[in-house]
PARO-480339 format. One record per atom (N, C-alpha, C): x, y, z; residue in one letter. Coordinates in steps of 0.05 Angstrom, whole numbers, padded with zeros to 5 digits, always signed. Example, Ala and Ser with C-alpha at 12.3 -4.5 7.8 and 13.67 -1.06 7.14 Angstrom:
2
+00264-00114+00156A
+00246-00090+00156A
+00264-00066+00156A
+00257-00045+00142S
+00273-00021+00143S
+00258+00001+00157S
END
This chain:
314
-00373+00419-00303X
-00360+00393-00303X
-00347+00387-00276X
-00354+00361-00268X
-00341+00361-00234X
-00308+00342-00239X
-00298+00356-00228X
-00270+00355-00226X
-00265+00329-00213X
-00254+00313-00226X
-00250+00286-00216X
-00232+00285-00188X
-00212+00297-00198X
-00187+00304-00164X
-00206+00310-00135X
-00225+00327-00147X
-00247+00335-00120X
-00260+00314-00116X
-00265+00291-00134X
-00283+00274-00127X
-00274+00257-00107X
-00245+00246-00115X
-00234+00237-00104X
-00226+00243-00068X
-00226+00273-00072X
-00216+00275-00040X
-00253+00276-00033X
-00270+00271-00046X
-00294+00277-00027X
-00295+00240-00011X
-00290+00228-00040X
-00299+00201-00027X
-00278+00198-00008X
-00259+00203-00002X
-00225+00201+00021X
-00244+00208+00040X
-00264+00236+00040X
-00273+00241+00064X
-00298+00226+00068X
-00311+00218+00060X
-00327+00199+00061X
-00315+00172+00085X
-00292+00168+00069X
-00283+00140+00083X
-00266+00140+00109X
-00259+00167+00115X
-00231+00169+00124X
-00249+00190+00150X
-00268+00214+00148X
-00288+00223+00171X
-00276+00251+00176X
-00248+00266+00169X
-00238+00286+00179X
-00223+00290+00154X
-00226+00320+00147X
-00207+00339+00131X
-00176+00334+00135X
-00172+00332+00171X
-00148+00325+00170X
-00130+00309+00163X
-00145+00274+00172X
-00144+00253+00158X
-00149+00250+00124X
-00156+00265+00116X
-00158+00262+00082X
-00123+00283+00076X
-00128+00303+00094X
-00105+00315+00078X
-00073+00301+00089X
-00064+00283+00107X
-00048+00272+00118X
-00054+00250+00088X
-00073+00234+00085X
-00060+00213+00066X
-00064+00223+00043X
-00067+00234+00030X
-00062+00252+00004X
-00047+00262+00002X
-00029+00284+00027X
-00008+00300+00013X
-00013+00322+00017X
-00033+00334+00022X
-00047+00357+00023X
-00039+00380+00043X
-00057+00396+00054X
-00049+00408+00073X
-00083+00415+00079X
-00096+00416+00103X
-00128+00411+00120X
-00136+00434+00091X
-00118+00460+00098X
-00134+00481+00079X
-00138+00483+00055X
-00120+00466+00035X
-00128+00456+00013X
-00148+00437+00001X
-00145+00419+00025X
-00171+00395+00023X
-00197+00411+00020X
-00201+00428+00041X
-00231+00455+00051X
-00229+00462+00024X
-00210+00474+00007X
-00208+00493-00025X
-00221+00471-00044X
-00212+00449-00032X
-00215+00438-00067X
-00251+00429-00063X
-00251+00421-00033X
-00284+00413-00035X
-00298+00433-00032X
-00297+00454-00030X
-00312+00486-00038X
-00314+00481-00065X
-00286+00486-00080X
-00299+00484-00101X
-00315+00475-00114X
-00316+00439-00104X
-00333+00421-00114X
-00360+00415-00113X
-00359+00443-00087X
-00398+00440-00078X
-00398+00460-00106X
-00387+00485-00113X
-00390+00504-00133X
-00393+00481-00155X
-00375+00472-00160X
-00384+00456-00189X
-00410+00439-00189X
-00421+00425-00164X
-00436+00405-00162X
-00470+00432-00173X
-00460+00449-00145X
-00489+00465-00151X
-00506+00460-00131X
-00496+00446-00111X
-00511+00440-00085X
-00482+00437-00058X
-00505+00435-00038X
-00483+00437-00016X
-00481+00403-00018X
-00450+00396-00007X
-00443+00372-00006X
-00435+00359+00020X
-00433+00393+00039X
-00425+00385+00075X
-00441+00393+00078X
-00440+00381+00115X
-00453+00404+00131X
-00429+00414+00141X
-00427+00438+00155X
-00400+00442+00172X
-00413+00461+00194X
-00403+00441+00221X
-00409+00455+00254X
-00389+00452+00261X
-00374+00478+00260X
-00361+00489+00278X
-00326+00479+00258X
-00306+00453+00279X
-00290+00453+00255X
-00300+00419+00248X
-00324+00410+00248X
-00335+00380+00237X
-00349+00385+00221X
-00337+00362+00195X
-00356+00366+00176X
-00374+00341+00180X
-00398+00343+00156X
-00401+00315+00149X
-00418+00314+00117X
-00416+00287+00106X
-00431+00297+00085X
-00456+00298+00080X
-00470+00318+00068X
-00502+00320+00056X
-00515+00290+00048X
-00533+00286+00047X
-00544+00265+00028X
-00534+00264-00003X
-00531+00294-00012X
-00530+00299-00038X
-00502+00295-00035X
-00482+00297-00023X
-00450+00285-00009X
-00455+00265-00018X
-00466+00248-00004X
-00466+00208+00005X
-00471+00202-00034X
-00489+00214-00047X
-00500+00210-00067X
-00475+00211-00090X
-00465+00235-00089X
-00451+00246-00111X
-00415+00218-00100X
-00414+00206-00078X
-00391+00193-00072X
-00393+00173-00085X
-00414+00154-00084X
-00432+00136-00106X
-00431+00143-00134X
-00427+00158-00145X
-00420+00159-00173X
-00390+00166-00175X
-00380+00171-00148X
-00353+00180-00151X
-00341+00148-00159X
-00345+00129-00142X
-00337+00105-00132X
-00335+00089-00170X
-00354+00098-00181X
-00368+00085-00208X
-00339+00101-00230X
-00332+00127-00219X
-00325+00138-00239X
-00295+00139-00241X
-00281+00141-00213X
-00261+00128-00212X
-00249+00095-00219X
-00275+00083-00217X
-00272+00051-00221X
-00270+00055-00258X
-00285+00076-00271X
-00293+00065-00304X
-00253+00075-00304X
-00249+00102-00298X
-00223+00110-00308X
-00197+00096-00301X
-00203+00080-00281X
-00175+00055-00284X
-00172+00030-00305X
-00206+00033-00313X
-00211+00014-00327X
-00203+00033-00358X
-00207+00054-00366X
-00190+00064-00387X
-00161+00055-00386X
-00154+00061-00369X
-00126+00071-00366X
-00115+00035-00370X
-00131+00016-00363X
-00125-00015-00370X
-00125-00018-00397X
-00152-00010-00409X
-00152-00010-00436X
-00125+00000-00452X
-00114+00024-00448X
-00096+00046-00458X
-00066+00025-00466X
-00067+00012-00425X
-00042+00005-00427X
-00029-00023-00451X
-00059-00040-00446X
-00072-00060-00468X
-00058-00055-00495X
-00056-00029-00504X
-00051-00029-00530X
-00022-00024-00531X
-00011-00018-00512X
+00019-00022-00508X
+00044-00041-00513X
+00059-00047-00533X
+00074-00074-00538X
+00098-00063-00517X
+00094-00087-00501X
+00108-00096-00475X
+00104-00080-00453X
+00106-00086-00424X
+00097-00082-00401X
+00128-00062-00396X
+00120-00037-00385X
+00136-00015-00374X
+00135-00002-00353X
+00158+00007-00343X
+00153+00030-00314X
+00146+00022-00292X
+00143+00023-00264X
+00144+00020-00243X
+00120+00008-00235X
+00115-00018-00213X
+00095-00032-00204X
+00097-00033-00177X
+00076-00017-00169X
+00087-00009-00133X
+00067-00033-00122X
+00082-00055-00105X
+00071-00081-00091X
+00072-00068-00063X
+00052-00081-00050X
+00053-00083-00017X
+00054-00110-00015X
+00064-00117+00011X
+00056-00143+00017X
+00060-00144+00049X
+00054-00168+00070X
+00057-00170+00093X
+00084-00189+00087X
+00097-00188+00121X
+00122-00201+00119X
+00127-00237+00106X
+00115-00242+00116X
+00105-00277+00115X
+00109-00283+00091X
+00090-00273+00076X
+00083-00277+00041X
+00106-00271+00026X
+00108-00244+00030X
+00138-00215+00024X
+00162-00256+00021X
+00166-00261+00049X
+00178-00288+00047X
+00189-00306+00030X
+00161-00319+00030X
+00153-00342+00017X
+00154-00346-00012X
+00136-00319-00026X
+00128-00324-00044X
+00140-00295-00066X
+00142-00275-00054X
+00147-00249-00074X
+00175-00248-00084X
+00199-00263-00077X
+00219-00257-00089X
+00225-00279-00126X
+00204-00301-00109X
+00198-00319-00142X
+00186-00306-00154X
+00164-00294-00145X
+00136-00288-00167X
+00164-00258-00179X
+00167-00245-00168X
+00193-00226-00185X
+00202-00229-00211X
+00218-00250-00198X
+00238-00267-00219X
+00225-00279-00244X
+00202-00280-00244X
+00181-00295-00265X
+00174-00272-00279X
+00175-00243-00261X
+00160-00224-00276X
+00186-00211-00287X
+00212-00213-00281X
+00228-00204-00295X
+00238-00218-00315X
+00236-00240-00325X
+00239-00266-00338X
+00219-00243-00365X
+00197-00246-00357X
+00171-00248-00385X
+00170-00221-00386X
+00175-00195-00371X
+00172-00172-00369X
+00190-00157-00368X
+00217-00150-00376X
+00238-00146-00369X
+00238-00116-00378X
+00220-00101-00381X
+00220-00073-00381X
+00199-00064-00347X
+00192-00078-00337X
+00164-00074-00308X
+00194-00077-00297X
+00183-00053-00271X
+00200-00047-00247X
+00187-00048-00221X
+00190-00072-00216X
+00170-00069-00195X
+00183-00061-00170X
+00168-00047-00143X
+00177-00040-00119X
+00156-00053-00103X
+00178-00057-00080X
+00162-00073-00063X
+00162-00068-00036X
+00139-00051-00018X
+00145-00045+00011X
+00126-00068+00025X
+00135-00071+00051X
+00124-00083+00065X
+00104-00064+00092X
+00081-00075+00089X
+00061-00057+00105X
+00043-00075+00112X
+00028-00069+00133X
+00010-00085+00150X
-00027-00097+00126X
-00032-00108+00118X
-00055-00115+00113X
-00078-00086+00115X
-00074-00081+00141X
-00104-00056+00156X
-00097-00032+00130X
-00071-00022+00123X
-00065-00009+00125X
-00062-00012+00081X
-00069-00030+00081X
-00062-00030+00050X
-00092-00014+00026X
-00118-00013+00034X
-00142-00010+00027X
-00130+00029+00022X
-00125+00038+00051X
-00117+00063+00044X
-00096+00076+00025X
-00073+00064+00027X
-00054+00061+00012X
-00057+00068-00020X
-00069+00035-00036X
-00089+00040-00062X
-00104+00065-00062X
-00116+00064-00046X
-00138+00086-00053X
-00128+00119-00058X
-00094+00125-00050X
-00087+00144-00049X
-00066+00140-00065X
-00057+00123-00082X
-00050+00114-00103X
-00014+00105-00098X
-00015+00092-00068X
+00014+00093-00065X
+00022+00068-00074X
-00001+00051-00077X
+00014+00022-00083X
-00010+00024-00115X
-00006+00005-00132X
-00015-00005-00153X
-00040-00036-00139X
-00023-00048-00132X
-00028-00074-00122X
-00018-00086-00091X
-00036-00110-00074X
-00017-00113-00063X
-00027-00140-00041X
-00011-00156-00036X
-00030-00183-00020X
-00038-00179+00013X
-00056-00184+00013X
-00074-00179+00046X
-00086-00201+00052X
-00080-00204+00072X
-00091-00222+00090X
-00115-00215+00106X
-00133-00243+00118X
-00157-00242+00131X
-00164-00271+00141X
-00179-00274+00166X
-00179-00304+00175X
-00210-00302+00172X
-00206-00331+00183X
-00245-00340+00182X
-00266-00322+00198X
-00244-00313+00224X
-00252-00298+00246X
-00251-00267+00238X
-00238-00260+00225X
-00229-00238+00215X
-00236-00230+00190X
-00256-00224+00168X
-00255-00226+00135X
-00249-00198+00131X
-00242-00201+00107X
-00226-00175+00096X
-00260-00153+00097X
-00252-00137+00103X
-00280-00115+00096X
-00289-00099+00079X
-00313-00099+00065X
-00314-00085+00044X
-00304-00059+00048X
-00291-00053+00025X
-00268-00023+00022X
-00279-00013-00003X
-00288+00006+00003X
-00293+00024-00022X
-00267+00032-00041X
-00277+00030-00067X
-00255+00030-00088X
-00229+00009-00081X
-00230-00017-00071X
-00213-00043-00062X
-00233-00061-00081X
-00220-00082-00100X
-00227-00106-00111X
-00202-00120-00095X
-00211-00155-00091X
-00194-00173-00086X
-00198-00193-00094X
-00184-00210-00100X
-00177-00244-00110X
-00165-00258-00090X
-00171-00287-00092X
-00167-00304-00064X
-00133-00312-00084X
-00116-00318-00064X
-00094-00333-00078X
-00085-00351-00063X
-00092-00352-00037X
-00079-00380-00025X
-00095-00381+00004X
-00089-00401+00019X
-00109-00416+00038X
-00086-00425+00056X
-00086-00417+00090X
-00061-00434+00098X
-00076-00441+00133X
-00075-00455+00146X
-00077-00468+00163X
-00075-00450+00180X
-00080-00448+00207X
-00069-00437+00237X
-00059-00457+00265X
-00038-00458+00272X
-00038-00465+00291X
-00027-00446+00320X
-00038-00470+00342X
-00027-00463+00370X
-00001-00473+00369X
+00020-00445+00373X
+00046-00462+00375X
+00049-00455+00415X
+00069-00486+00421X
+00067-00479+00446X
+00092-00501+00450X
+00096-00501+00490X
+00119-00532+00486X
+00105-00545+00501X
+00081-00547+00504X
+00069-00572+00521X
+00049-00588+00499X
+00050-00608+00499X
+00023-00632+00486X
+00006-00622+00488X
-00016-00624+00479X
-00039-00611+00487X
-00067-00645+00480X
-00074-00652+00504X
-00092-00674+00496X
-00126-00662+00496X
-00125-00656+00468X
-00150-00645+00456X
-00151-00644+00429X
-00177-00637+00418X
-00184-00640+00400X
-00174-00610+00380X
-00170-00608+00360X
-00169-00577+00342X
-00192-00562+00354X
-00217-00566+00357X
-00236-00546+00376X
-00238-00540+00398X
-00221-00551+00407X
-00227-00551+00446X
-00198-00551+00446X
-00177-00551+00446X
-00147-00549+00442X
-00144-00516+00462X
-00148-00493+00447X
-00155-00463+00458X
-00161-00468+00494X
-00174-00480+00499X
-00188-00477+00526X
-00170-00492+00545X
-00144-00508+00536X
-00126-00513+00549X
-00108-00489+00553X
-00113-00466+00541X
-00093-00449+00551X
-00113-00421+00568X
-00123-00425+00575X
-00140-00409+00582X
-00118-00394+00601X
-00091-00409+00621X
-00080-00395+00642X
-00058-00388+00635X
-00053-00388+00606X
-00026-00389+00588X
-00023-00361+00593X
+00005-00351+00597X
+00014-00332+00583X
+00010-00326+00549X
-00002-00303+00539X
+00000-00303+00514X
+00017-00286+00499X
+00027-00295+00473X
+00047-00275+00451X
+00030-00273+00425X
+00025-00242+00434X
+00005-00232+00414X
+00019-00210+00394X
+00000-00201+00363X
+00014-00183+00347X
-00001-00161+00363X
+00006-00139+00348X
+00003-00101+00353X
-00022-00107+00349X
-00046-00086+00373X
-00064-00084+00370X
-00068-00056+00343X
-00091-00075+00337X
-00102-00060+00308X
-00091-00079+00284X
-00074-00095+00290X
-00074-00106+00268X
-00094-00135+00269X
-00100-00149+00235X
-00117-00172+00231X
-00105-00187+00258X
-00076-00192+00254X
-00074-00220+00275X
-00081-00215+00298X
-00072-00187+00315X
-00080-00188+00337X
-00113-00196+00337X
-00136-00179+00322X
-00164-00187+00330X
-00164-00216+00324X
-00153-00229+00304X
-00157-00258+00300X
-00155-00276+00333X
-00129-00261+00343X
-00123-00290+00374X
-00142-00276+00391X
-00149-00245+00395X
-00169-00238+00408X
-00192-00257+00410X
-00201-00257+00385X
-00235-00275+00376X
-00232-00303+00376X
-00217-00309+00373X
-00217-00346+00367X
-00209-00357+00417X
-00197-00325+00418X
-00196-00335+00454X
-00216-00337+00460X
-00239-00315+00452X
-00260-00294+00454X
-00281-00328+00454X
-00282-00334+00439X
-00294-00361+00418X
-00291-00385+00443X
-00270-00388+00442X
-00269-00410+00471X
-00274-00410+00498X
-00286-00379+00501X
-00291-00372+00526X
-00271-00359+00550X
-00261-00343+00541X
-00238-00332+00558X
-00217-00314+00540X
-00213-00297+00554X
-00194-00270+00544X
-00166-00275+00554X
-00146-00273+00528X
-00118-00284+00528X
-00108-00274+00554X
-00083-00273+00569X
-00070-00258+00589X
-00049-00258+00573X
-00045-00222+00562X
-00026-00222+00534X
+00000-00209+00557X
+00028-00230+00544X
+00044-00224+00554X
+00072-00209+00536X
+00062-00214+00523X
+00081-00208+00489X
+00073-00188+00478X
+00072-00169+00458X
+00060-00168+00439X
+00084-00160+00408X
+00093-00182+00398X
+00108-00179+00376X
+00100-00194+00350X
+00101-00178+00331X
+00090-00186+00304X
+00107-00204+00288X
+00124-00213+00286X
+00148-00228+00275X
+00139-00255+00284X
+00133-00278+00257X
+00127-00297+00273X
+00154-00310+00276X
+00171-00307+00265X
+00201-00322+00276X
+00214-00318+00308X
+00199-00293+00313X
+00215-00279+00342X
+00187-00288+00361X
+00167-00289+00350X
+00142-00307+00370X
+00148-00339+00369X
+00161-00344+00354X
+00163-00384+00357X
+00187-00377+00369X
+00207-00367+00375X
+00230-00358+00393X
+00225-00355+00416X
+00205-00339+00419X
+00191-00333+00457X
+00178-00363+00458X
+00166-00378+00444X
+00159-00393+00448X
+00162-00412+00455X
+00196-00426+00437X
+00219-00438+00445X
+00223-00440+00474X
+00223-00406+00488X
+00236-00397+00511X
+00225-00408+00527X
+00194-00410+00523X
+00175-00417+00544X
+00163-00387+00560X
+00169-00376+00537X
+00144-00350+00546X
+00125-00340+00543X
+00115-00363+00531X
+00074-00362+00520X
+00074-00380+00506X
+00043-00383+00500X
+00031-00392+00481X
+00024-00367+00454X
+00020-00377+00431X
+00016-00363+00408X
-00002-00376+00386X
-00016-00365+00378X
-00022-00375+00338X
-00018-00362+00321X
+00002-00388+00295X
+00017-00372+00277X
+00007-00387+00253X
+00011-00376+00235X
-00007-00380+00202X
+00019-00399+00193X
+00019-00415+00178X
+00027-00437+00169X
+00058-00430+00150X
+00053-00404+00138X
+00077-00392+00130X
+00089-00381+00150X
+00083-00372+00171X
+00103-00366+00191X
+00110-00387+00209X
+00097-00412+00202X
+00109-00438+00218X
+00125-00455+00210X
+00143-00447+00183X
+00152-00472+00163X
+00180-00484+00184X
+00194-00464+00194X
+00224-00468+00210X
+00215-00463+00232X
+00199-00487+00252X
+00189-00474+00288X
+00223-00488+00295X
+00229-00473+00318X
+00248-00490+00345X
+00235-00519+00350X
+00263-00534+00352X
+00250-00555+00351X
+00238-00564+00378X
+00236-00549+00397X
+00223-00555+00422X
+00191-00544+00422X
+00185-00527+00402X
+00158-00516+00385X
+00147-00540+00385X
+00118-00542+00398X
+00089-00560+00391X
+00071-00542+00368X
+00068-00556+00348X
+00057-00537+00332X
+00027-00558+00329X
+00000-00548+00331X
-00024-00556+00344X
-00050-00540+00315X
-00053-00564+00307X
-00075-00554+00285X
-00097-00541+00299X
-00111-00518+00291X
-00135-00504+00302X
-00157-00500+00274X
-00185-00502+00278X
-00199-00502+00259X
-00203-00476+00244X
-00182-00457+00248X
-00184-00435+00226X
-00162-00426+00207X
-00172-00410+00189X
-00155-00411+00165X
-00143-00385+00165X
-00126-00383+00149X
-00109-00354+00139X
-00114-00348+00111X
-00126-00330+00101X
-00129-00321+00064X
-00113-00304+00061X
-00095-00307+00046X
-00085-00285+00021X
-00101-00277+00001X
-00097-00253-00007X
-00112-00246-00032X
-00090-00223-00044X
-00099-00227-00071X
-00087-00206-00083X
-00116-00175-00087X
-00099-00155-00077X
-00118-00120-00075X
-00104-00105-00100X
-00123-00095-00105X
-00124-00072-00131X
-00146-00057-00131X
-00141-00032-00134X
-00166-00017-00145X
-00179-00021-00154X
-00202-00013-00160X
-00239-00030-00172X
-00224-00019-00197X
-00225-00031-00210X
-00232-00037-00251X
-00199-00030-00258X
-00186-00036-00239X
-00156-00042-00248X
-00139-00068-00252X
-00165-00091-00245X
-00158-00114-00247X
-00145-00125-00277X
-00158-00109-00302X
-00149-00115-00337X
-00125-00098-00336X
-00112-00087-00325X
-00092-00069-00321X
-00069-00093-00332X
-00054-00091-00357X
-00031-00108-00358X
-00013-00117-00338X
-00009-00101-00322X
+00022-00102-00303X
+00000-00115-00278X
-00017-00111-00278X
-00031-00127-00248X
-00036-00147-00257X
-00049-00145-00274X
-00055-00180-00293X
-00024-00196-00292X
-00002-00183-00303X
+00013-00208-00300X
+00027-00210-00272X
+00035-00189-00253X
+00042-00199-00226X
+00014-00216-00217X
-00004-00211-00221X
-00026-00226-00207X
-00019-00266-00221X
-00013-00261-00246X
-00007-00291-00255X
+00016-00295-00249X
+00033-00283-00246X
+00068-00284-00234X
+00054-00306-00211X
+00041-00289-00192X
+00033-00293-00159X
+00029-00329-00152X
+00001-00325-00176X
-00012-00359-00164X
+00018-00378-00173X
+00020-00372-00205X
+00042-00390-00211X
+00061-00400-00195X
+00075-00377-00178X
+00095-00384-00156X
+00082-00402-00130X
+00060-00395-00126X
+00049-00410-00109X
+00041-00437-00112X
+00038-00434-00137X
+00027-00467-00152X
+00050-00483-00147X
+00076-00470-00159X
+00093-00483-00159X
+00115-00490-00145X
+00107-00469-00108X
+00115-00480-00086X
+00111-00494-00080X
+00086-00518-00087X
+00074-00538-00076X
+00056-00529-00049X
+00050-00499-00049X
+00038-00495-00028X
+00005-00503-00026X
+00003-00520-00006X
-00024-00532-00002X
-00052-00524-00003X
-00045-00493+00002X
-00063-00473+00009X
-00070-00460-00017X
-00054-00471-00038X
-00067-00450-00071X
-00093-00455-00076X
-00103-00432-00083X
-00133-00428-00098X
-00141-00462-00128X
-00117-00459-00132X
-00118-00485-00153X
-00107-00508-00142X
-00102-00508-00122X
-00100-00544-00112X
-00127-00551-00097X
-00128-00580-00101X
-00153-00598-00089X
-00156-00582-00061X
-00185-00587-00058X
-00181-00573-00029X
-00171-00598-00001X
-00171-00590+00015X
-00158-00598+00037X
-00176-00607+00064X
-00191-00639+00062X
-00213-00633+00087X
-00202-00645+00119X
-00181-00651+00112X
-00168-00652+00143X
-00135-00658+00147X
-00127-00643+00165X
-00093-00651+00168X
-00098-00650+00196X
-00080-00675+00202X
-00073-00686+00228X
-00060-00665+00246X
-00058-00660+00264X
-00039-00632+00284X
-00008-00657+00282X
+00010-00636+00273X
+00031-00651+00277X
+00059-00638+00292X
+00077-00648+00301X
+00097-00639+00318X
+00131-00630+00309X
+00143-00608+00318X
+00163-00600+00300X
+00183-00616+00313X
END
């Protein structure tokens, strides 16, 4: 019988490329990770690496047996939904991620709604980057958790990651000069701009990368801070240009030009594959839109869609 725990760290190595990296986000230690997937070639009955020297990689019969891992981990969250299903009332701890913006906007209502109807769920809530949430789930540190992705940017398929759209928000160029152009050709007025960019590796940074990338010319990054309150601040100052997603533009300086651009920002709500019937995700997931519905935010999955807004000025 193949040991599910081993399955698990096979597909980690699958996704993740190094023993070391599997045993850093698990918990592990390199020589434990090597024990448990020994064992698992023993249980399987075939070899599952190759190993040269200290690189592994996996067999075919590896790549194969990760593919039913992916299936079998997905059916047993989906037990474990069923299980909870038969449970009268929602209990115990609900580990959320979220990015700052949203974290904002929207997670201290959607809470309050879940403590309202759920008053035995405990939910916790860290804040972590988007890139960084797919691994997270997958090593069971969060339950659930909202990620972002732009038009330029889409979220990437993630093995053992399901997601749902929950909201839609605008992008603009914030800056302090007018800009006489159109939302597509707007970018190419800054071509000599100083720019205020996020941390490379994260979505936003590749987002202003590609959409510069897109207009023909590579930002001249003068910034690089992730906070869109402390980037509409530099911006105030007159120390770049920036683009910020529509929740991080609600309070610009009033000396802020805020400049519609033709791309979008998605939220989604992440969960593990077949943990979506999971009670406690099911109702933060309805907590979620509800709050959003009932921010009036423009960008909800359930409001009319939206085929043009004028660029307007703070």
């Amino acid at each position: 019988m193949l040991d599910v725990r081993r399955l698990r760290l096979l597909r980690e190595l699958a996704r993740r490329g190094t023993i070391a990296a599997v045993a850093e986000a698990m918990a592990f230690t390199p020589s434990a990770v090597s024990q448990q997937l020994s064992a698992l070639e023993r249980e399987a009955g075939v070899a599952l690496l190759q190993r040269t020297g200290r690189r592994v990689r996996l067999t075919p019969a590896g790549h194969t047996l990760v593919g039913h891992a992916e299936a079998v981990l997905a059916r047993l969250e989906q037990a474990e939904a069923d299980l909870a299903n038969t449970e009268a009332g929602l209990t115990g701890r609900l580990r959320i991620g979220a990015f700052p913006s949203a974290t904002q906007a929207f997670i201290p209502a959607a809470l309050s709604a879940l403590a309202a109807d759920h008053p035995g769920l405990e939910p916790h809530v860290a804040e972590l980057d988007p890139a960084l949430v797919a691994d997270a789930l997958r090593a069971g540190e969060l339950d659930v958790a909202l990620v972002h992705d732009y038009d330029l940017v889409p979220f990437p398929p993630e093995a053992g990651v399901r997601t749902e759209p929950l909201y839609r928000e605008i992008m603009f160029l914030a800056s302090t000069t007018p800009r006489a152009a159109t939302p597509d050709t707007v970018l190419t007025t800054c071509r000599d701009e100083p720019w205020i960019v996020a941390t490379t590796g994260t979505r936003c940074h590749t987002m202003t990368m590609r959409a510069c990338q897109a207009a023909g010319f590579l930002p001249h990054i003068r910034h690089r801070i992730d906070e869109f309150g402390t980037v509409l601040a530099f911006v105030a100052a007159g120390h770049g240009v920036a683009l910020v997603p529509e929740l991080g533009a609600a309070h610009p300086p009033a000396t802020v030009i805020l400049t519609e651009l033709p791309i979008a920002r998605h939220t989604r709500i992440a969960f593990r594959a077949g943990a979506d019937r999971h009670p406690a995700i099911a109702a933060f997931a309805a907590a979620m839109h509800a709050t959003v519905g009932a921010s009036g935010a423009r960008g909800s999955v359930n409001a009319p869609p939206r085929h043009h807004q004028r660029p307007f000025e703070a």
